[in-house]
N, C-alpha and C positions, 0 to 999 in steps of 0.2 A: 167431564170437561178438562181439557189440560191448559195446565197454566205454565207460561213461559215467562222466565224468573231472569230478570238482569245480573248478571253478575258481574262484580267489579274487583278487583286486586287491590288489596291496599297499598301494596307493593306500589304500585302505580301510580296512585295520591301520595306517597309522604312523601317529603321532601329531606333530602341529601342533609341541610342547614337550616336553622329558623330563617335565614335573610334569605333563603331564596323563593322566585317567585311561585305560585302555583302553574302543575304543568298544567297546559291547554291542550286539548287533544282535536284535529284538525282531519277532514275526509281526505285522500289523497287520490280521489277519484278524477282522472285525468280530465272528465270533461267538465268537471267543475272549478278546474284550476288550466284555463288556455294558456296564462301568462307564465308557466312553472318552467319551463325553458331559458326564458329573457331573466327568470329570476335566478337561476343558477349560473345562467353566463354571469350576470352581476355578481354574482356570490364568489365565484371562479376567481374573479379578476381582481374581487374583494380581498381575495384569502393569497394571491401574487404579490398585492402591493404588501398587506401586513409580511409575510414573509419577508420580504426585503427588510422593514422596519426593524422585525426584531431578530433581521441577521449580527448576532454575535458567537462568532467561531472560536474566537480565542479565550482560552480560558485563564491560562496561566505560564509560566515562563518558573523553567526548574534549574537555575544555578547555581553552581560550586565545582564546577571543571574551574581546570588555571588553560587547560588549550582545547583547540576545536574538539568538537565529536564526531570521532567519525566512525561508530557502526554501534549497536542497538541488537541487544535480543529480548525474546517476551518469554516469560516462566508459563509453559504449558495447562502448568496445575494451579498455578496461584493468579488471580484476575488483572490484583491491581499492582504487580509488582512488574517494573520494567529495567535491563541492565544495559546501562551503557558505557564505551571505552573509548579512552580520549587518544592525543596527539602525543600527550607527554608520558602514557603509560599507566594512567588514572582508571580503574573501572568499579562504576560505583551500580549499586542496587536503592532502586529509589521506590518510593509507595507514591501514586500515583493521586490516590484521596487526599493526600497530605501535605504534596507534593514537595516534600524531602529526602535526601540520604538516608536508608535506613542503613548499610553498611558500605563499606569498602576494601576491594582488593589490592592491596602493590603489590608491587612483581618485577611488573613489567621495562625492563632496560630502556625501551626503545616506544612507537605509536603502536598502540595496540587496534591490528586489522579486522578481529573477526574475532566474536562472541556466539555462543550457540548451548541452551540449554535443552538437558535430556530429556526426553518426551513425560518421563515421572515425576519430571521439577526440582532434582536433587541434586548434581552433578551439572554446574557451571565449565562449560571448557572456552580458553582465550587462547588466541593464537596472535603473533604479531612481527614486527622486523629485527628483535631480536634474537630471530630462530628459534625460539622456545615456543612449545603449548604448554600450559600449563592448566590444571585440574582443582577446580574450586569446590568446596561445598556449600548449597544455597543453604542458606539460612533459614530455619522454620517456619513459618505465618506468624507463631507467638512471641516468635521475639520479632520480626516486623511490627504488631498489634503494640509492643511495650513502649515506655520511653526512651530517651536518650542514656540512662542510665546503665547500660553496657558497654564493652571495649568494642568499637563499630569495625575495627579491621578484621580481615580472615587471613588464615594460612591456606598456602595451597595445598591440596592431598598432593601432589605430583608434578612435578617438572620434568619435560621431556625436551632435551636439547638434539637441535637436528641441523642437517648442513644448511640449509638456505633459508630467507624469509620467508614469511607467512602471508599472505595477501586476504585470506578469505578461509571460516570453517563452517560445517553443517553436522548439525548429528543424524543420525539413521531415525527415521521414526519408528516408534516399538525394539529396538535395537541396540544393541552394547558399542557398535561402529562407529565413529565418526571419521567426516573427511576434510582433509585440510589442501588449501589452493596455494601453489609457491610456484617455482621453477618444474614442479611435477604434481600431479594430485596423488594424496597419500592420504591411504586408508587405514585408521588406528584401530587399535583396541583401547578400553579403559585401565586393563591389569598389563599391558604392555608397552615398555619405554620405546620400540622401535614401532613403524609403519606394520604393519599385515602385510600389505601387498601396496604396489606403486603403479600408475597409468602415464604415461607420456605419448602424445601425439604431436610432434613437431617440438622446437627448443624454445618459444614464446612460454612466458607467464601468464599461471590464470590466473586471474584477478577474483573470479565471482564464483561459488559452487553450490549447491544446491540440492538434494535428496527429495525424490518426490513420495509426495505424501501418502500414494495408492498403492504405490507396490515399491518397497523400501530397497530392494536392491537395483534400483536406477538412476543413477546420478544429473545431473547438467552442470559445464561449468562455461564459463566464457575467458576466455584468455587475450593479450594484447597482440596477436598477431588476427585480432578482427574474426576470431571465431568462435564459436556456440559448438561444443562437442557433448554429446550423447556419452554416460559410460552405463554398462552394465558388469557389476559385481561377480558374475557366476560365470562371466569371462576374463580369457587373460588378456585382450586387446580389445579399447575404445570401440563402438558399436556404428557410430555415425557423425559427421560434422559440416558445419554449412560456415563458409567463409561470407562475410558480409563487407561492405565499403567502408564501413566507420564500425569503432572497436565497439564493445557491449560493456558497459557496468555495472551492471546487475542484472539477474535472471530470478525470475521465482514462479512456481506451482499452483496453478488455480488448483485451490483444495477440492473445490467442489467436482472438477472435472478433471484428473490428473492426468492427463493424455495431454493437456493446452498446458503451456507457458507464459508469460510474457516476459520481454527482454526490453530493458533501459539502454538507448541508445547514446552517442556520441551524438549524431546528429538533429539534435532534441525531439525526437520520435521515441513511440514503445511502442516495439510489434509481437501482437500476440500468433504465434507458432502452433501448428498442432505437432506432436513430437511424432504420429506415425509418417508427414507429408511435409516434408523439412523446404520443398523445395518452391514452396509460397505463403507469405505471414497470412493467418486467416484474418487481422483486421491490424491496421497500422492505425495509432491515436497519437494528435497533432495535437499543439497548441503550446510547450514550452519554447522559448526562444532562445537558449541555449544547451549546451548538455543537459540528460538525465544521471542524477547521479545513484540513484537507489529507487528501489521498488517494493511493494507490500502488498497481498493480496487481502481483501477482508474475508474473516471463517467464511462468508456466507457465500463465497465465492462470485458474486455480483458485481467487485468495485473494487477498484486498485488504487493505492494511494504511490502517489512519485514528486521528488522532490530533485530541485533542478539544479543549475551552477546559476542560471538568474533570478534565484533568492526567492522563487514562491513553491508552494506546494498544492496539487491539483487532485482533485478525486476523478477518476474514469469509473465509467461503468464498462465491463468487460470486453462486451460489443460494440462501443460507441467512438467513433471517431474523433472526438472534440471531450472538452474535459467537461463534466458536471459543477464546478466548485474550484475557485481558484484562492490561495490564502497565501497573504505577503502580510509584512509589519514593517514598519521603516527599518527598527533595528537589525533584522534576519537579515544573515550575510547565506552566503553563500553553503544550499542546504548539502549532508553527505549522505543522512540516514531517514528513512522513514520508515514508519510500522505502523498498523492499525491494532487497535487492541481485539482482545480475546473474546469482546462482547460487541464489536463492529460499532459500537457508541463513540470514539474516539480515536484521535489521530494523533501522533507522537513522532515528530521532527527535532532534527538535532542537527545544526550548525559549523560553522566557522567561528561563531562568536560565542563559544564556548558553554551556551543555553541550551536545556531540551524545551521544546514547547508543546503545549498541549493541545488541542481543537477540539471541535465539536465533529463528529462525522455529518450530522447532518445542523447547519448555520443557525436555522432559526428554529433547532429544536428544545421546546421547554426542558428545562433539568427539574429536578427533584422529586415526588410522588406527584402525579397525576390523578384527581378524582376520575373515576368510573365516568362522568356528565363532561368533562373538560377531553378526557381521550376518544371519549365517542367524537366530538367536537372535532377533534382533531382529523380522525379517520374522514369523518365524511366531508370538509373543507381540502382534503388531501387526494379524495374521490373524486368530489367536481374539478380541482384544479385538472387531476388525470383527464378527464373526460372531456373539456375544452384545450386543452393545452395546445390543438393544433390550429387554433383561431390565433393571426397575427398579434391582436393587443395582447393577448395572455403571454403567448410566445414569445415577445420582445422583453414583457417585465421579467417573466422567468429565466431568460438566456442573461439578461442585461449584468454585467460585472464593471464595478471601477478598478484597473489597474493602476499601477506604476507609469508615472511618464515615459519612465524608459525602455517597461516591457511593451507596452503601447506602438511607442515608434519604432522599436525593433520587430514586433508581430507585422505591423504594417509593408515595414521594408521587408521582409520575409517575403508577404504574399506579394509585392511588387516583381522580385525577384521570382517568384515559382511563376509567376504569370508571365513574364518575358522568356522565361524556360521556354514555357508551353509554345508562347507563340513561334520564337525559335524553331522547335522540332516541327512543329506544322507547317512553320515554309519549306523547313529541309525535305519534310516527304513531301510536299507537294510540288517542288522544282528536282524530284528524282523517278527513278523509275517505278512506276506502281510493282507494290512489294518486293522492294530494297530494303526499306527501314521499315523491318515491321511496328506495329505497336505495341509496347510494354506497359503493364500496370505498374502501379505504386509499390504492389502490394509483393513483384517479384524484380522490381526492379535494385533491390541494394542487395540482394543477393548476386555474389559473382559468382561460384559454386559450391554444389552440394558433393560432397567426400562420401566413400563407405569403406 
């Protein structure tokens, strides 16, 4: 005779804590559970509202600039160290857990443009309007980790004095090169005081430059004569450029796909570009109400964080027209720099009003360890929201943001204004000759032309 033995896991009776309850174990057999539908849309719309509730983005506010900040690099190798350079020539290295100065640079004469650390974390380089780059050494992790009880300034390894100002630098990833954006873009060595080689396409200044992360000899920079130029390294002349309506302030490299771009517009738009097919943005993202002044892709390549001249800061997802997450404070003046950190957990803006500030990448994300019982919690409340999210009550609570009164009626007068466009162009083709005025998309419209 055989005998069939229950087996149970104790695994499965003990409990996490004395105070908590015992687990109940439940059949999940559809037809004895008809209402398990009506009970997750509840659950759904449940787990919307708490989101909202315990949306707190901001974390903390990192001051000791004396003027704005205006650009930001991340130390490749080190998590929580972030460098920023101000207006008056300040460039300080700050811990991010702590969030204080753990060191600082002078140097610099003039506002310091453009920061860019080497891919091994070692070699800080700054470039700025006093014509100079100059050559830093980062500082350890152990003396980050210590007290205050050290001399907090550095020397630089290197000063390189050069005819024009510096607007913008990038280092080569895996690389000894870096490039810097002026009156020309010049390509450096570390052991050398003059440029390598120099790239000029028209007498305009680039402003933005950029090394993509997939294959290190290809550059992007954007300049103020309204154009996004291609360079590649292993030539002696610029590769491709697309002139647009309004200028670009920053360009950066989806890490994850390095063939796609996206570019921070003048006209408060980012259009993500694929760099083989220059001559249509593959998706244009809406929603700031004045200029974009900077851009950051997150490692994971899913979400881009951009910060605006109308004092908020927005997360996109890569593909998505409209912003996921919008972050204002009264005090935030007008943003210059934005960066997502190294662990896509958070977000780091820097100012007019001389603060960097910190976020949460995602609002109503719990901080600190997580029990095994509370993340599981989390996944599966995070699962039903996904899985209702296209039913209007879910959709309203999820999309729903308070703004500013002033971004408010400027987004509105915005779409009053695109919507009198539209009507506009659809009388003009419709009191003209059928196809006269063809139809233009958005998305090839602020292109005036593509160069090779």
């Amino acid at each position: 005779m055989k005998v069939k033995v229950i087996s149970r896991s104790t695994d499965e009776f003990t409990r996490e804590r004395s105070q908590d309850l015992q687990r109940v174990f439940r059949n999940f057999d559809p037809n004895l559970r008809s209402q398990e539908k009506a009970v997750e849309y509840v659950r759904a719309l449940n787990a919307a509202k708490l989101d909202k509730i315990f949306a707190r983005p901001f974390i903390g506010a990192m001051d000791g600039h004396i003027d704005a900040v205006s650009c930001m690099a991340k130390n490749p190798s080190h998590l929580k160290g972030i460098f920023s350079g101000s207006m008056d020539g300040d460039i300080r290295l700050w811990d991010l857990a702590s969030r204080r100065t753990v060191c600082q640079f002078p140097g610099h004469q003039g506002s310091v443009r453009g920061l860019t650390v080497s891919t091994d974390g070692r070699v800080l380089v700054s470039c700025g309007t006093d014509s100079t780059v100059r050559l830093w050494n980062v500082p350890v992790s152990s003396i980050m980790e210590s007290d205050d009880s050290f001399d907090n300034s550095a020397k630089p390894l290197a000063v390189y004095v050069w005819k024009n100002a510096f607007w913008a630098v990038d280092h080569q990833w895996d690389g000894d090169l870096f490039a810097t954006a002026g009156a020309q873009v010049d390509i450096w060595d570390h052991n050398r005081s003059q440029p390598v080689s120099s790239f000029e396409w028209g007498k305009d200044t680039a402003i933005s430059i950029r090394f993509n992360p997939g294959e290190p000899n290809i550059l992007a920079t954007s300049a103020s004569d309204r154009s996004i130029t291609i360079y590649d390294l292993r030539l002696s002349s610029p590769a491709r450029k697309i002139i647009m309506r309004t200028k670009t302030n920053s360009i950066v490299w989806n890490p994850m796909e390095p063939m796609n771009f996206t570019a921070a517009n003048e006209d408060c738009n980012c259009y993500s570009y694929d760099a083989r097919k220059l001559d249509e943005a593959r998706c244009v993202h809406k929603d700031h109400v004045s200029a974009v002044m900077d851009i950051d892709y997150s490692p994971t390549g899913r979400e881009f964080v951009s910060g605006s001249y109308d004092r908020t800061v927005r997360i996109f997802q890569y593909n998505g027209g409209h912003s996921r997450e919008v972050y204002h404070t009264k005090r935030m003046q007008r943003v210059f720099c934005v960066k997502f950190s190294c662990d896509a957990s958070y977000v780091i803006s820097g100012s007019d009003d001389t603060n960097l500030r910190l976020w949460k990448a995602k609002a109503s994300e719990q901080l600190g360890v997580l029990l095994p019982r509370e993340r599981k919690k989390h996944e599966y409340l995070e699962a039903v929201k996904n899985r209702y999210k296209h039913l209007p009550e879910v959709k309203r609570i999820v999309r729903h943001r308070h703004l500013p009164k002033a971004i408010y009626k400027a987004a509105s007068l915005r779409r009053i204004m695109s919507e009198a466009e539209r009507k506009k162009e659809e009388r003009r083709r419709a009191h003209s000759a059928p196809g006269s005025i063809p139809k233009e998309s958005l998305r090839k419209r602020r292109i005036i032309e593509e160069v090779e």
